[in-house]
C-alpha positions in Angstrom: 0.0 0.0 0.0 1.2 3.5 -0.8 1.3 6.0 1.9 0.1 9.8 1.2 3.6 12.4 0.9 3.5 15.6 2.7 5.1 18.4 0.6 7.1 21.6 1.0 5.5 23.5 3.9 4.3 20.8 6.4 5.6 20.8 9.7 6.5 17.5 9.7 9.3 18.5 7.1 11.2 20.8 9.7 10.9 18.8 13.2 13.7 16.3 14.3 12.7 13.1 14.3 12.4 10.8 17.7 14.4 7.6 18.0 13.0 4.1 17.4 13.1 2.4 21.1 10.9 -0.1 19.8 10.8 -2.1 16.7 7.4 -4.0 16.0 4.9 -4.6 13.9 4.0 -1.3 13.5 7.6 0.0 12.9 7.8 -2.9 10.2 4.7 -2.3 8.5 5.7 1.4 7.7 8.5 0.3 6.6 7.4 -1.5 4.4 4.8 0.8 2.8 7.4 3.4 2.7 9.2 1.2 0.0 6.5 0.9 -2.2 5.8 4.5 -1.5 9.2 5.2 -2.7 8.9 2.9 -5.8 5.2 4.3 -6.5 6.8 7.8 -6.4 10.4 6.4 -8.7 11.9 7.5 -5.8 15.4 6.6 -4.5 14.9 7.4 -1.0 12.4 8.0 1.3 11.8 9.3 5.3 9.6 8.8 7.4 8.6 12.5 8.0 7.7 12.7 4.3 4.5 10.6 4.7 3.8 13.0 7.9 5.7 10.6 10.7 8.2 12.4 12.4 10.6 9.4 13.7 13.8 8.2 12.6 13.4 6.2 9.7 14.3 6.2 5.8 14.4 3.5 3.0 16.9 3.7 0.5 17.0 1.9 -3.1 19.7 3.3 -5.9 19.7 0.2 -8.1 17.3 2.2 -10.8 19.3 5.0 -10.6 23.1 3.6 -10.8 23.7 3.3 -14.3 24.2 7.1 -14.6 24.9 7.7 -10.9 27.2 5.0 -9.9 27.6 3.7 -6.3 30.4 1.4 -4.0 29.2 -0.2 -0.8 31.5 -2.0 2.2 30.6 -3.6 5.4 33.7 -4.6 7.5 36.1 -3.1 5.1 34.7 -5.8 2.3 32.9 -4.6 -0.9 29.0 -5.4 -1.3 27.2 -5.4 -4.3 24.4 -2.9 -3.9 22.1 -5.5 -5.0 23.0 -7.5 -1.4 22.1 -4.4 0.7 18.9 -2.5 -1.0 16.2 -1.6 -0.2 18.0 -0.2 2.4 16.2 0.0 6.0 17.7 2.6 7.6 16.3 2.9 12.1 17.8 5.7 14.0 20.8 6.4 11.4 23.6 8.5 11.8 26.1 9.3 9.2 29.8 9.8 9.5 31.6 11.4 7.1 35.0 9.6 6.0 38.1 11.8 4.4 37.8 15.6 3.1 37.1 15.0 -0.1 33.1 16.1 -1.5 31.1 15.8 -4.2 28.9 18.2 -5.8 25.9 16.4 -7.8 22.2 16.7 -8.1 19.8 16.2 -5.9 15.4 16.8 -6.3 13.5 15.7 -3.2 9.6 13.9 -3.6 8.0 16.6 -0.9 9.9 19.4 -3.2 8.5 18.3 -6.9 9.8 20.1 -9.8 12.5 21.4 -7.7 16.9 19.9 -8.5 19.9 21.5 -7.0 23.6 20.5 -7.4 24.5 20.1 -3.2 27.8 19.9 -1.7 28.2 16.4 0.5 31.3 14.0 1.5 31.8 12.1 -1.2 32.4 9.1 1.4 30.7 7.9 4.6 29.7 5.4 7.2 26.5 4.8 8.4 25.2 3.1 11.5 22.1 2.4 11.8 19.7 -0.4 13.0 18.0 -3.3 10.5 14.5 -4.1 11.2 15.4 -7.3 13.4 17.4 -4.4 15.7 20.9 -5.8 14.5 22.9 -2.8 14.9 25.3 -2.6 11.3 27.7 0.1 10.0 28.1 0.2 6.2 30.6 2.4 4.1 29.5 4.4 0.6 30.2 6.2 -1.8 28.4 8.2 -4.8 24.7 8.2 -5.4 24.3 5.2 -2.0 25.6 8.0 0.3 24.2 11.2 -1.0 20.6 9.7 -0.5 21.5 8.6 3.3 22.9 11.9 4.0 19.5 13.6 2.0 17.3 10.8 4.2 19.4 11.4 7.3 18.9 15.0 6.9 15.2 14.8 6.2 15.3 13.2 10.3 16.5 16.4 11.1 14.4 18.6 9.9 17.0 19.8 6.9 15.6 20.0 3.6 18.0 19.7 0.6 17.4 23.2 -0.4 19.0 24.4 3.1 22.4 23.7 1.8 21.8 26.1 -1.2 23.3 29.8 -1.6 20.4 32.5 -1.0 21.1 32.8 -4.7 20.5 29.7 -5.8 17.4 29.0 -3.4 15.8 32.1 -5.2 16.0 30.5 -8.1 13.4 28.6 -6.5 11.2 30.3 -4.7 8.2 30.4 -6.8 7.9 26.8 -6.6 8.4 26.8 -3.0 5.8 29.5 -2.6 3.4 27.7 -4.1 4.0 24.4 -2.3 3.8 26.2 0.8 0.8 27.6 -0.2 -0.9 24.3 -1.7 0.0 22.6 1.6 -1.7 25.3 3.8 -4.6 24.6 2.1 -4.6 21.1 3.6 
């Protein structure tokens, strides 16, 4: 089943989501949905405060998307095909960046439609985070895998993609984001 996306404008977008002390049924069940939300929407990630719940979960699946945005995987220093790992679960996730190097690609957002930036990011990191049987993992990636963990990861903490942009380059934007806002007020 397909869960309803909140867009540019609801609160649930700009609140810090609350830690998972508990994963059942429940927890498992929106997880699921939130895949086939995100496959519904040809998404490649997906949080849980875009479908209105403001706790600290995302989905992740790049497969659809790697041919033109390439991505590398590890767990305990070994390569993992990307295949092995998505769709990603991602519970109470943190990110750590790895090395100085960043990349500067493209990024649109499902609750911001019409709307693609080029963001700065590390171009490598780690992320912990708990499975849904509350194993607790760490993985390492690179290229289009960790831009969307950092974009979901942000999304937990209230930061949109279009925070990272110059004033310049979010006014580039701003009729679309008006109307959003608007358009979800109306809700």
């Amino acid at each position: 089943m397909s869960l309803e996306l909140v867009y540019y404008g609801h609160p649930a977008l700009r609140i810090k989501g609350s830690l998972i002390e508990n994963i059942d049924h429940h927890i498992i069940s929106l997880a699921q949905e939130m895949i086939q939300t995100m496959y519904d929407y040809d998404g490649c990630g997906l949080a849980a405060h875009q479908v209105g719940r403001s706790i600290r979960l995302a989905v992740i699946d790049v497969l659809t998307a790697m041919k033109d945005r390439p991505s590398r995987a590890w767990r305990d220093g070994e390569p993992v095909t990307i295949e092995s790992i998505t769709p990603l679960v991602l519970i109470n996730p943190e990110i750590i960046p790895l090395g100085n190097k960043t990349s500067y690609d493209l990024e649109g957002c499902l609750s911001i439609p019409e709307v693609t930036a080029k963001v700065y990011r590390p171009a490598r990191v780690k992320i912990r985070y708990q499975s849904l049987d509350g194993k607790r993992l760490e993985i390492e990636a690179e290229g289009l895998l960790a831009r969307a963990a950092m974009h979901e990861v942000d999304h937990l903490n209230g930061i949109l993609f279009i925070d990272h942009l110059s004033p310049e380059e979010r006014q580039e934007h701003e009729i679309v984001l008006k109307k959003l806002q608007q358009t979800q007020q109306l809700l």
